[in-house]
Every structure is written in C-alpha cells, then in structure tokens.
C-alpha positions as CSV (number, residue, x, y, z in Angstrom):
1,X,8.2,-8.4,2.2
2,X,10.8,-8.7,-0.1
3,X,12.5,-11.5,-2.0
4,X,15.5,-12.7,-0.4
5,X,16.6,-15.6,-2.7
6,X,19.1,-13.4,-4.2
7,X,22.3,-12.3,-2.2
8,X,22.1,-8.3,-1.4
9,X,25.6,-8.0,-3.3
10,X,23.8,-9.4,-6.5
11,X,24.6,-7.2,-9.8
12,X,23.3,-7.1,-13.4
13,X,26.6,-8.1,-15.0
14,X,25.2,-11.3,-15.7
15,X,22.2,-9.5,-17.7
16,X,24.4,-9.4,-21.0
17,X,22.4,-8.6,-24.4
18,X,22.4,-12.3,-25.2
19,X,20.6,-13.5,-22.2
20,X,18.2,-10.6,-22.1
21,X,17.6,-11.9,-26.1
22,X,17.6,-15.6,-25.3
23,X,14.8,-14.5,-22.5
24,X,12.7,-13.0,-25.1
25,X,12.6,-15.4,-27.5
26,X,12.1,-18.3,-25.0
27,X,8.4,-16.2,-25.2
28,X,8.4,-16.7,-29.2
29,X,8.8,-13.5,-29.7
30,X,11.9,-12.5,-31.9
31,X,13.6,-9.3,-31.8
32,X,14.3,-7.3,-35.2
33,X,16.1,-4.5,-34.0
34,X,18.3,-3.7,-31.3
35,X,17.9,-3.4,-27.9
36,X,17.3,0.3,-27.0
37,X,18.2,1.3,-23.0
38,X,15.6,2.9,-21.3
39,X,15.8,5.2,-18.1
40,X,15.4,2.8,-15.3
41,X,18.4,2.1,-12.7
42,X,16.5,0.1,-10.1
43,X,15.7,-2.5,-12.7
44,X,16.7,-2.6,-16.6
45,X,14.2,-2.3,-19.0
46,X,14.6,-2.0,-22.9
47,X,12.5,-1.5,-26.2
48,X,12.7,-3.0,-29.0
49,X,10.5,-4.3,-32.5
50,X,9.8,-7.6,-33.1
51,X,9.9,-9.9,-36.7
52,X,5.9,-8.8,-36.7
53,X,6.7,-5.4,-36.1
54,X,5.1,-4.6,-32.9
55,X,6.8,-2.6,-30.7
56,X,7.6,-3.8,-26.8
57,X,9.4,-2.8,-23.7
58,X,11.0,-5.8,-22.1
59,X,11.4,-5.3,-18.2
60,X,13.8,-7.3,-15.7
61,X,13.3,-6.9,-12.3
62,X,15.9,-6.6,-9.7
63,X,15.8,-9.9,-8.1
64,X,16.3,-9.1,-4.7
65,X,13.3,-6.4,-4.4
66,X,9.9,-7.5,-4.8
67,X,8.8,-11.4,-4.4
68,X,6.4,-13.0,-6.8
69,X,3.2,-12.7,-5.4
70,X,4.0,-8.5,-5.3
71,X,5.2,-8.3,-8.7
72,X,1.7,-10.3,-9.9
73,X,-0.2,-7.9,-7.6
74,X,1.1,-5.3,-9.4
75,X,0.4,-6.9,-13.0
76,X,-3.1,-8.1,-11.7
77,X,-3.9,-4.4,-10.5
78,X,-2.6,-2.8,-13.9
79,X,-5.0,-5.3,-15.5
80,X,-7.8,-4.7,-13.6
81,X,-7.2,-0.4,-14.1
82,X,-6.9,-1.3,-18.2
83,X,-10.6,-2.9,-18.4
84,X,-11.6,-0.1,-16.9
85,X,-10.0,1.6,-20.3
86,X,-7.5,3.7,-17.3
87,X,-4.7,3.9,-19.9
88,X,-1.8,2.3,-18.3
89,X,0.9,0.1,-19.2
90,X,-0.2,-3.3,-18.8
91,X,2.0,-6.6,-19.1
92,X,1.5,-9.0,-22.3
93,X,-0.1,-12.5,-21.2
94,X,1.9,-15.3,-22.7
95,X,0.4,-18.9,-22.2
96,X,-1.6,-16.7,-20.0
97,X,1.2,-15.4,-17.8
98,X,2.6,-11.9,-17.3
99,X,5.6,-13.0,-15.2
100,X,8.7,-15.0,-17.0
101,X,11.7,-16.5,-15.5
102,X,15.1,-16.7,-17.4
103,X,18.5,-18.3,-15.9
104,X,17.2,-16.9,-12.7
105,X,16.1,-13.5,-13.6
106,X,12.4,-12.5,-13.8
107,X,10.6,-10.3,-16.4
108,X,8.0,-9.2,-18.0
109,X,6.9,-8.2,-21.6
110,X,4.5,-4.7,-22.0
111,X,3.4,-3.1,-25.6
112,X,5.8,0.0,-25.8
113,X,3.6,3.1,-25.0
114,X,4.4,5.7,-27.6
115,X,3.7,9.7,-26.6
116,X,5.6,12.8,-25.6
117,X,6.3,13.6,-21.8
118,X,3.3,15.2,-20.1
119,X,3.7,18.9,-19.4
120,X,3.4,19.5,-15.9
121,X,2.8,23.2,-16.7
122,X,0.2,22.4,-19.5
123,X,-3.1,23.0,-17.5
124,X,-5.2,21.5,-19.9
125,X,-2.9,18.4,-19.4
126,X,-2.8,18.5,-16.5
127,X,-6.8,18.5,-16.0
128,X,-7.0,15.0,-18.1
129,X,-4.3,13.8,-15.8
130,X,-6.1,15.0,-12.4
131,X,-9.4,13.4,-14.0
132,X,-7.8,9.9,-14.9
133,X,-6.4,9.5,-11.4
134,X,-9.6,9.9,-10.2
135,X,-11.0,7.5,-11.9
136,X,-8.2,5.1,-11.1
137,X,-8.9,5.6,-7.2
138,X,-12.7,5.4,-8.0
139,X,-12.0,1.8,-9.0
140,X,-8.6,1.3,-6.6
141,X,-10.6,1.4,-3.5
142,X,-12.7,-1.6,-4.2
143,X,-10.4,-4.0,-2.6
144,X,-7.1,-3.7,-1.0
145,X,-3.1,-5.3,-1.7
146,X,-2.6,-8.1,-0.2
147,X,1.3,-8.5,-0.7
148,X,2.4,-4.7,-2.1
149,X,4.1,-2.7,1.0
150,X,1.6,0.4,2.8
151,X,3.5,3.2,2.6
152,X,3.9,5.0,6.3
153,X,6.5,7.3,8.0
154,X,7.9,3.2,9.3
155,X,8.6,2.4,6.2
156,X,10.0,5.8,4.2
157,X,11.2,7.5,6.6
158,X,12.5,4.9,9.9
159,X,14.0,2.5,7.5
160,X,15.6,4.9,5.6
161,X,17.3,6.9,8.7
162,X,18.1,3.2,9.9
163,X,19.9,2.4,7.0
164,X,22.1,5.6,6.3
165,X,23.1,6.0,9.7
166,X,24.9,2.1,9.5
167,X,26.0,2.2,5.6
168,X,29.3,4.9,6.6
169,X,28.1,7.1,3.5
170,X,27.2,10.2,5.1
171,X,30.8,11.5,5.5
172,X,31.9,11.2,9.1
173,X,32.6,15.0,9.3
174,X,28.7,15.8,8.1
175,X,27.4,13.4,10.1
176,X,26.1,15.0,13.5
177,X,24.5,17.7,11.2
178,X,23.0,15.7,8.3
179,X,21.2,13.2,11.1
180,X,20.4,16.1,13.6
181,X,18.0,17.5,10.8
182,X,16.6,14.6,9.2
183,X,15.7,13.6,12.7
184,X,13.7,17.0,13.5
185,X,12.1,16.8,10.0
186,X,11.3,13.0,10.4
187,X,9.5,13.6,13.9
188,X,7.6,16.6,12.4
189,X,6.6,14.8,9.4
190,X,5.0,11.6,12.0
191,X,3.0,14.4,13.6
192,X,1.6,15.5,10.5
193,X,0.7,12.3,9.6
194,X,-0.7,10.8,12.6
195,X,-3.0,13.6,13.0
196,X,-4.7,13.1,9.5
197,X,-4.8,9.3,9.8
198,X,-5.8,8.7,5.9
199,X,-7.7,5.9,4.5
200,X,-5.4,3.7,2.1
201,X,-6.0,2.4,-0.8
202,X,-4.1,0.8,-4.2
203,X,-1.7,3.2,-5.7
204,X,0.9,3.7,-8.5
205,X,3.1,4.7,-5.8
206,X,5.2,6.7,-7.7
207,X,2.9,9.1,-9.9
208,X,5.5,11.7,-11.1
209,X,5.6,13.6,-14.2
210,X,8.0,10.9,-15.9
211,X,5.9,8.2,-15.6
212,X,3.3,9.7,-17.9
213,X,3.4,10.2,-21.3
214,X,0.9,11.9,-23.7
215,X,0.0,9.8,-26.4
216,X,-2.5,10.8,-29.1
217,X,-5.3,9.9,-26.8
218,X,-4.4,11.5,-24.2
219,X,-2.2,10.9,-20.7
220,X,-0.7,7.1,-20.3
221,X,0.5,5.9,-17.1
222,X,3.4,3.2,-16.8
223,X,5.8,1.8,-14.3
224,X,3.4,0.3,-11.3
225,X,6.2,-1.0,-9.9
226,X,6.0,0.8,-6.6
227,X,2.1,0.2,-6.1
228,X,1.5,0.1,-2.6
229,X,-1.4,1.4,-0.5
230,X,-1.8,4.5,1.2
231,X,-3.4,8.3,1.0
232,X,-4.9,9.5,-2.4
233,X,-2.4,12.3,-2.1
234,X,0.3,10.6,-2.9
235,X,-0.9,10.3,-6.1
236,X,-1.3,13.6,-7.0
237,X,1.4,16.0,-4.9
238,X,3.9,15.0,-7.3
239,X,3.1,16.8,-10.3
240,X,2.7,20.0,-7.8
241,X,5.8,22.6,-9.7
242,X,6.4,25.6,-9.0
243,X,5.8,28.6,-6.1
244,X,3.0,28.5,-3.7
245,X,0.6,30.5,-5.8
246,X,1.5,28.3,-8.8
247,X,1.5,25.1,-6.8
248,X,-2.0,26.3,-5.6
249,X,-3.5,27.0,-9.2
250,X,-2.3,23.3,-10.3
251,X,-3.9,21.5,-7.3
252,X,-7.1,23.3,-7.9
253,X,-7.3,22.1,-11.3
254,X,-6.0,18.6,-10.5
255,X,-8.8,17.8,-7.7
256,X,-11.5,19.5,-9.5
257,X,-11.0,16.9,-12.4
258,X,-10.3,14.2,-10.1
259,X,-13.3,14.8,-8.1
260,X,-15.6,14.6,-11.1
261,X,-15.3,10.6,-10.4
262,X,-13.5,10.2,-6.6
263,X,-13.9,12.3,-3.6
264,X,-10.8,13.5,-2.1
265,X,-10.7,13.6,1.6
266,X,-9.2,17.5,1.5
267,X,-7.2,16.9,5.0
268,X,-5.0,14.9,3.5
269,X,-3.2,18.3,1.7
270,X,-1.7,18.3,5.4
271,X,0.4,15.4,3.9
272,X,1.8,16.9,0.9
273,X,5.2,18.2,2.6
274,X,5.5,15.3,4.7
275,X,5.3,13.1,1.9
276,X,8.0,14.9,0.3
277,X,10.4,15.0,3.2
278,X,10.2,11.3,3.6
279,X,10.8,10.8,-0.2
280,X,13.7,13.3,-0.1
281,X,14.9,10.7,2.9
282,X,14.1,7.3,1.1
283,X,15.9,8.7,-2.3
284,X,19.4,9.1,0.0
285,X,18.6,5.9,1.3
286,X,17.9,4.4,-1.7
287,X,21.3,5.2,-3.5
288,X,23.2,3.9,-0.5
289,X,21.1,0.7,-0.8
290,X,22.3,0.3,-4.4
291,X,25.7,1.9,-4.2
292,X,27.4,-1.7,-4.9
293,X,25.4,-1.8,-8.2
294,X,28.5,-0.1,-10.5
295,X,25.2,1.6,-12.5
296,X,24.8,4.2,-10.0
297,X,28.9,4.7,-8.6
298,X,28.9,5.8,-12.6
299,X,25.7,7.5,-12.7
300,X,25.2,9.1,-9.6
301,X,29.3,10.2,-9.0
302,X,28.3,12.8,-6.8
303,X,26.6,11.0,-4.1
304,X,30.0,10.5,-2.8
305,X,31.4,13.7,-2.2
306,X,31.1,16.1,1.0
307,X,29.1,18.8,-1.8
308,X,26.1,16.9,-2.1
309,X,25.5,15.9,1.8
310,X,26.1,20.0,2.3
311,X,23.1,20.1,0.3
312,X,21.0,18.1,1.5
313,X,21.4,19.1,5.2
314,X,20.1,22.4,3.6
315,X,17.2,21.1,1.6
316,X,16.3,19.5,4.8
317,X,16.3,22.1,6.5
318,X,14.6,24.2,3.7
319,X,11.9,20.9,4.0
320,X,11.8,21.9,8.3
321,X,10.3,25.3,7.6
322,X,8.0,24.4,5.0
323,X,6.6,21.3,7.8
324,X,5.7,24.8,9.9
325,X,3.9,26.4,6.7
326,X,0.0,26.3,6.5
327,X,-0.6,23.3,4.2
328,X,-1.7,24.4,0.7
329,X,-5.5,24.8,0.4
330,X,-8.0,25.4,-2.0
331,X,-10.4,28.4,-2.9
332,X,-13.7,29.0,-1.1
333,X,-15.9,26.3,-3.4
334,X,-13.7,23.8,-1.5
C-alpha cells in the first residue's frame, strides 16, 4: 500500500534548491557544484560532485507514493542484487541507513553511474543485458516482497480504467470510444493472463532501455523504484524494438543469455502483448494521476487535447489485433 500521510494535491514547490542542499549536507556531504536535473517526473532526482570529488545522484521521493517499508524493500533488494556483483544502482548507507528524511521529504543518496545509453539494437549488448537479468532472477527468486505491490491485470489495468473513467480527462466527446476499446483490450489481456498463470518473483519492474546504461564494464541497471513481483517477462519484453522478425531475433538472443543462469518458463511470451496493453493503460492513468503536479501540465501539454485521445483509441485498437496475433516464439532449439 501506499503512503498516505501526504495530501494527494501535494506538489514539489516546496523542494526549492536550498532545501534539497540543506538535505544533503544534513548527511555531511557537501555539494561543489551545481545541482544538475535529471529525467525523472514522478520523483526529482539530481547529480551533483561533492568537496571530495565523488560524484552522486540525490533522489527525492514523491511523498505520497510508496511507504517506508517499500522504499527499504527496494534499497534492501538492490543491495542484496550488488553482492551478487549484478551491477545496479545501489543507495549509499549513511550511519548505516539508505533512507533520509528532510522537512518532511524523503531521499536517498546513490554513487552516480557513469556510461552511455544501452543500444537496444546492439546485439552484442543486448546479449550481456539478457545474461545479467538472468542472473538477477537466478538470485530474485530466493525469497519474495513483502511490502512492494504484485503486478496483475487488478492492479495495471482495473485501477487504471477506474481512475480515468472518474478524473473527466478523457474529453466527453471521445469518451464512449476511448473506454469501449480499452475495455475489449483489457478483457482480452485477463484471458491471456489467467491462462498462463506465471510464477512471481522480485523484479525491477520497469526494465526499459533508459534505465540501463553501458558503463566501461558493461550494462548498469538503476531506478528500482517500481520493483514489485511478478512474471520474468516483464523484465525482458521491454527492450523487444522493432517488427516481428526483428522483435523475434532480439528475444532469441535475450533468453539464450538469460538462460545460461535462469530458466525461463517459455509460456509466459503469451504475456508479452498483454503486458504492453496494460502499460499503455497505466501510463494514461498515470498522467491523469499527476496532472495537478504543474511538471507534467508543462511537460506533457498534449495530454490535454482531443489529438492525443484520437490516438490512443487507435493504438488500442492497433494493441486489440496484436492480443489475436500468435505470441512471438522462438526457433526449434526452444
């Protein structure tokens, strides 16, 4: 469950560059430069060097989201992955704590992860990637969340048509369309998934191509901040680009890697397009849930006109005949 201490109307206006300083160096750590900005709207999150000339990325969470006990799951579990020497961005223990509280925010302090983005189209990249996730899993599935959400068509998908048909954001004209088809792809996507009924385990959550980068050593995960349990897959169908044949030729390469450590229960590719549809549902969701945050008003401008529910009654519909498609499968050694 999520935290409710903070009203649902809360903002980040408060966050100004001399808290989010005064934060830091209530750790003792002392800021040289600047505070760069990086690409995260559901939280903020910034880099900077410090007077000893380490490099960090401060994060602060949005207050209303996660509770305590989830956000230390998710530090715990990005611990745990690092011993196993999983590269992925793991929080800084101050005093021996990961999690900080500030004038009522809460944050957290990681070493900045330097690299380029990971080429989705790279195959040889893409191999590393495919064998790291396995070994992630390999270790994930020796115990389970106890706090962290489970990811299922309840929560992605239900909670997400719930919301948008009582936040007035689909326009009113749109609206018999846009819900007629998310409904038919919604009830499509809970067949698919009840008749694989996949094991869960720990996750990321939210294993897309931005959220590694390719350091010197090789791939380098960050941002666990939607762990949660649930199938394998959705650690992998993500980084799927392309046509059929080319989406075919990356999966194949991806699970051939990852099976050198985990076996992947090869039904679940039954769950790839589902898994898509409700993520395509949760993202609309999602910007109607932070709509009162001015961020995404000034970010996301389009969200509120007519154009961009046209499209997505298409996509859905695009996402409708692809729920009829054979699933993608694999050559003949699989």
């Amino acid at each position: 469950m999520s935290d409710t201490s903070t009203p649902a109307g809360f903002h980040y206006q408060a966050l100004t560059p001399d808290l989010i300083l005064d934060a830091i160096e209530s750790l003792g750590i002392y800021p040289e430069t600047g505070l760069l900005a990086l690409n995260s709207y559901e939280n903020r999150v910034y880099q900077f060097r410090c007077d000893r000339q380490i490099r960090y990325v401060v994060k602060f969470y949005r207050p209303e989201r996660w509770s305590d006990a989830q956000i230390l799951e998710e530090h715990e579990f990005s611990a745990e992955l690092a011993q196993q020497e999983i590269p992925i961005a793991t929080p800084v223990l101050i005093e021996g704590q990961s999690l900080h509280h500030y004038q009522g925010f809460r944050f957290a302090l990681f070493p900045s992860m330097g690299g380029r983005a990971f080429e989705v189209d790279n195959l040889d990249q893409l191999e590393e990637v495919g064998r790291f996730v396995g070994r992630m899993h390999q270790y994930a599935q020796a115990k389970t969340f106890t706090f962290r959400e489970t990811l299922s068509p309840a929560l992605l998908g239900d909670e997400s048509l719930a919301w948008l048909k009582a936040s007035g954001h689909v326009p009113q004209s749109l609206e018999t369309a846009y819900f007629t088809i998310v409904e038919q792809v919604l009830t499509k996507a809970k067949r698919l998934w009840a008749e694989v009924d996949a094991t869960s385990m720990r996750l990321h959550g939210d294993l897309h191509p931005s959220n590694i980068m390719w350091t010197p050593d090789g791939p380098g995960f960050v941002d666990l901040d939607d762990a949660k349990m649930g199938p394998a897959v959705q650690d992998l169908w993500m980084m799927l680009a392309g046509d059929r044949q080319q989406q075919t030729l990356q999966l194949e390469i991806l699970l051939e890697a990852y099976e050198e450590f985990c076996e992947f229960d090869k039904r679940q590719l039954k769950l790839i397009e589902p898994l898509r549809a409700m993520r395509m549902l949760h993202y609309n969701a999602w910007l109607s849930r932070r709509w009162e945050d001015p961020a995404f008003p000034m970010n996301f401008p389009w969200y509120a006109e007519e154009k961009y529910w046209e499209q997505q009654i298409l996509a859905f519909k695009e996402q409708l005949a692809l729920l009829d498609e054979p699933p993608l499968s694999l050559i003949p050694q699989y």
